[in-house]
N, C-alpha and C positions, 0 to 999 in steps of 0.2 A: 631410724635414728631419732634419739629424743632433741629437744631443744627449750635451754632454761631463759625467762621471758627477756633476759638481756639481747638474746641472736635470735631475736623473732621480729620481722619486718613485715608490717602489714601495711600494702600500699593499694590504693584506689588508681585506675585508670578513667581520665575526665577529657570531655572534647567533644566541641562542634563534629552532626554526621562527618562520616568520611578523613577524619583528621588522623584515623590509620588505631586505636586505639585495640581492634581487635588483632590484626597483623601484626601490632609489635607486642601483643602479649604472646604469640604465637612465636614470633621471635625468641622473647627471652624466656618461655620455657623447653624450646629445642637449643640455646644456648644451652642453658643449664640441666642437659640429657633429661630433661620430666617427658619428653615427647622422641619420639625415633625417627619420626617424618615431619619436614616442617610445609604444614598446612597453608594454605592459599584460601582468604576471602574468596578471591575472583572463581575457586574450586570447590567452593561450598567444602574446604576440610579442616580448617580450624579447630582447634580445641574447645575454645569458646563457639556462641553462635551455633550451637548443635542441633535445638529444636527444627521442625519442618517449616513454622512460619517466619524463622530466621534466617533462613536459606533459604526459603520463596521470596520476601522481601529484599536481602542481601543487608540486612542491618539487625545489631543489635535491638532484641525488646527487654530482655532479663539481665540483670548481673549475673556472673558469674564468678566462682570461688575455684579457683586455679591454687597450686602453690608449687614452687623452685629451688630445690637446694644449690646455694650458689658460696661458694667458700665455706665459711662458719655459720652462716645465718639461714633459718627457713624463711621465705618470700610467700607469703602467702600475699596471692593477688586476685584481684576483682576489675574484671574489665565491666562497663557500663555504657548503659545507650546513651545515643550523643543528641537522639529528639527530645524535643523539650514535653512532648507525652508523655515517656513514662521517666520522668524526673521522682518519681517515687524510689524506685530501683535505686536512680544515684544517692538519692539523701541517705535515704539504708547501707550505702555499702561507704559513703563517708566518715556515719557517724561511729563506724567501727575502725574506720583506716587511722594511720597513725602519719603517713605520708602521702602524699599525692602527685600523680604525674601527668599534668595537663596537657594531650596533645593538641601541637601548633599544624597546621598545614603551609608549608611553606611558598605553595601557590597562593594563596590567599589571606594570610595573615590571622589576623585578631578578627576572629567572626562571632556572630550574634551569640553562637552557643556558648562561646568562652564566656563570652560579659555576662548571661544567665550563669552558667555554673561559678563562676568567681562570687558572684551574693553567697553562695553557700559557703565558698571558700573562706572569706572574709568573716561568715557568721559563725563554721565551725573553726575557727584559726588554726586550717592547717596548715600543716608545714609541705609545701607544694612545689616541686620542681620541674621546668616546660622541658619539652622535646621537640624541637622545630622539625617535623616531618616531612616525609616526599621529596627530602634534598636535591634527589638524582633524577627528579621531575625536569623537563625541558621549559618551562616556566616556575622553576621554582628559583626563590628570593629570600635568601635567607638575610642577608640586609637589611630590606625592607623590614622582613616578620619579625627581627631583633629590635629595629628602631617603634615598630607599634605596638610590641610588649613592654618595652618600655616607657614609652608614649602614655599609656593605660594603665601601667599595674607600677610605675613609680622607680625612683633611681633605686630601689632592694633588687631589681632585675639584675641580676648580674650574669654574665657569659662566662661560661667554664669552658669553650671549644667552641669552634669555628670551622665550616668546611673549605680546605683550599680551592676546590671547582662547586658548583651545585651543577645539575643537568646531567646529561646522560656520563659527563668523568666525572663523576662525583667519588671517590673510593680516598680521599683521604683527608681525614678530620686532627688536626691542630689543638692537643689537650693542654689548657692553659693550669689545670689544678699539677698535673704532672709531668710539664711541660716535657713531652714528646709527641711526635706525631705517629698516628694509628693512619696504617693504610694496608687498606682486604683485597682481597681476594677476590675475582668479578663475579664468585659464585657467593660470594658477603663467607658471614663466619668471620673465626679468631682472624684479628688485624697482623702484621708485622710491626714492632715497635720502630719508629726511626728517629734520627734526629729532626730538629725544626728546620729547614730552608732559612737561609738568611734573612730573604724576603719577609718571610713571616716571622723571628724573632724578634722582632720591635714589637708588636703588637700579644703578643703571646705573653711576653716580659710583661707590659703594660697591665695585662686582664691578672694576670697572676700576681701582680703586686695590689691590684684593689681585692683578691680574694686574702691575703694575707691580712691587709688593711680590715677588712671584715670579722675576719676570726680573733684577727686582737682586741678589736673592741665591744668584745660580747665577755669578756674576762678581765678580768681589772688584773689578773698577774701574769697574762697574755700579752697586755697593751703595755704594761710596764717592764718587759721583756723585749719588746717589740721597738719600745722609745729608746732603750739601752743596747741593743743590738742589731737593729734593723731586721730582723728576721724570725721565723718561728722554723722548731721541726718539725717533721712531717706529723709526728703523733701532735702535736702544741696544733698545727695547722686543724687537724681532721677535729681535735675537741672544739675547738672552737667554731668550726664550722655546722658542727653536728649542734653546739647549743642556737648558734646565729637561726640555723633553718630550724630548729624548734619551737623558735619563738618569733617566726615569720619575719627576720631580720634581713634575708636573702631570699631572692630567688633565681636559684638556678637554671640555667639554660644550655640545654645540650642539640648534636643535631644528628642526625641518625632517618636511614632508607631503612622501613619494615619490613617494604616487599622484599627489597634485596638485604634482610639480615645484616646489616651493618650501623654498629653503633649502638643495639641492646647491651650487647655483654658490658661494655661501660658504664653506661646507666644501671645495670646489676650491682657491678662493681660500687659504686657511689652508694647508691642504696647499702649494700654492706656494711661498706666502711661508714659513710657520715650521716645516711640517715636514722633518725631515731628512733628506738625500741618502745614500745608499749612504756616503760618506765621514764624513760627521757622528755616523754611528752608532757607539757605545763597542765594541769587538771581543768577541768571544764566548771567554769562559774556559772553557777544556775540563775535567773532573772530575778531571784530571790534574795540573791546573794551568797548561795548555801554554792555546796561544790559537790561534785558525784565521787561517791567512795574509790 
């Protein structure tokens, strides 16, 4: 299948060792049938991570170039080491991505390798969206690792979902962009869509009106639709989102188990829909002044 350069999503995977980077790319390409088995770090069978000293080690040393057909769009993706050795790898596979998907560990929060790889983030302005990892971790905090992304990287953090348990119930995540809740399968894989708990309708309401808040003011015929009606539609919603995170106006936050496949195909999903194509992305200002063709 061909792909004209508007449904071509080129995304970089970023994150401190162990913040799950090579497992959720493994993830989202047995989501998106590119794999027939889905691979286990802990089993040396990964897509990525193939070499012998990759699997003696149990960590990435090389980028790798993966891709996914996922709705309308090809995924080409690049997962990356998370040691700050071969930082060479990342910078290379950055200065081609159009997107980026920083993983969070949600046992541990905002760790040293984030705050290294974010310099790059910040120097190449990309358009970057986190994934609070290990949910279904029996010390994991997704609270905490949402208040230290924020903390750090600025009120543009924004929350698009939220898991109703973390730890070992972890199976159902609260989508505040399209307010339903996603709850799997204990084997992970496609979610069931459901309605929101009441419980959690107050706060789901809440995150979804600063996502709207966001998309209108990256468009001046957005916000003046916005001022005159209180609302945007779903297409009005995704342009503006897709310009917001092009121009590093947001940053998204989603939460997702790699080991247990839950919560990639969304992040696929999003990637699709709102993140930006090779052409949506602002051109690179050279130190010169000058800008690259």
């Amino acid at each position: 299948m061909t792909y004209d350069t508007k449904h071509l999503r080129n995304v970089v995977l970023l994150g401190h060792p162990g913040s799950g980077k090579t497992q959720f790319a493994e993830a989202m390409l047995y989501e998106a049938k590119g794999t027939n088995r889905f691979g286990k770090v802990t089993e040396k069978s990964t897509t990525s991570d193939f070499t012998s000293i990759e699997q003696e080690r149990g960590n990435s040393i090389f980028s790798t170039l993966m891709h996914a057909d996922w709705r309308d769009c090809k995924i080409n993706l690049m997962d990356t080491p998370g040691f700050d050795d071969f930082v060479g790898e990342v910078v290379s596979s950055m200065k081609v991505a159009d997107t980026a998907v920083m993983m969070l560990n949600a046992r541990s929060g905002v760790e040293v390798g984030t705050e290294l790889i974010w310099e790059y983030v910040e120097k190449f302005k990309t358009p970057t969206l986190f994934v609070i990892n290990h949910c279904d971790n029996d010390k994991a905090d997704f609270e905490n690792t949402l208040e230290q992304t924020k903390a750090r990287f600025g009120s543009k953090v924004l929350p698009f979902q939220f898991p109703v348990e973390t730890g070992i119930g972890f199976n159902k995540i609260v989508d505040a962009l399209r307010m339903v809740m996603y709850v799997f399968p204990d084997a992970g894989g496609r979610p069931e869509k459901q309605s929101i708990p009441e419980e959690h309708i107050g706060r789901a309401q809440e995150m979804h009106n600063a996502l709207v808040e966001a998309a209108a003011e990256n468009d001046e015929s957005l916000m003046e639709k916005f001022f005159d009606e209180g609302s945007l539609t779903e297409e009005e919603l995704a342009e503006g989102l897709t310009i917001a995170l092009a121009n590093q106006e947001i940053f998204p936050v989603f939460c997702a188990s790699a080991e247990r496949n839950m919560g990639s195909g969304r992040v696929m999903g999003f990637i699709n829909d709102i993140a930006p194509s090779p052409i949506d992305t602002p051109t690179t200002t050279l130190e010169d002044g000058g800008t690259l063709p």
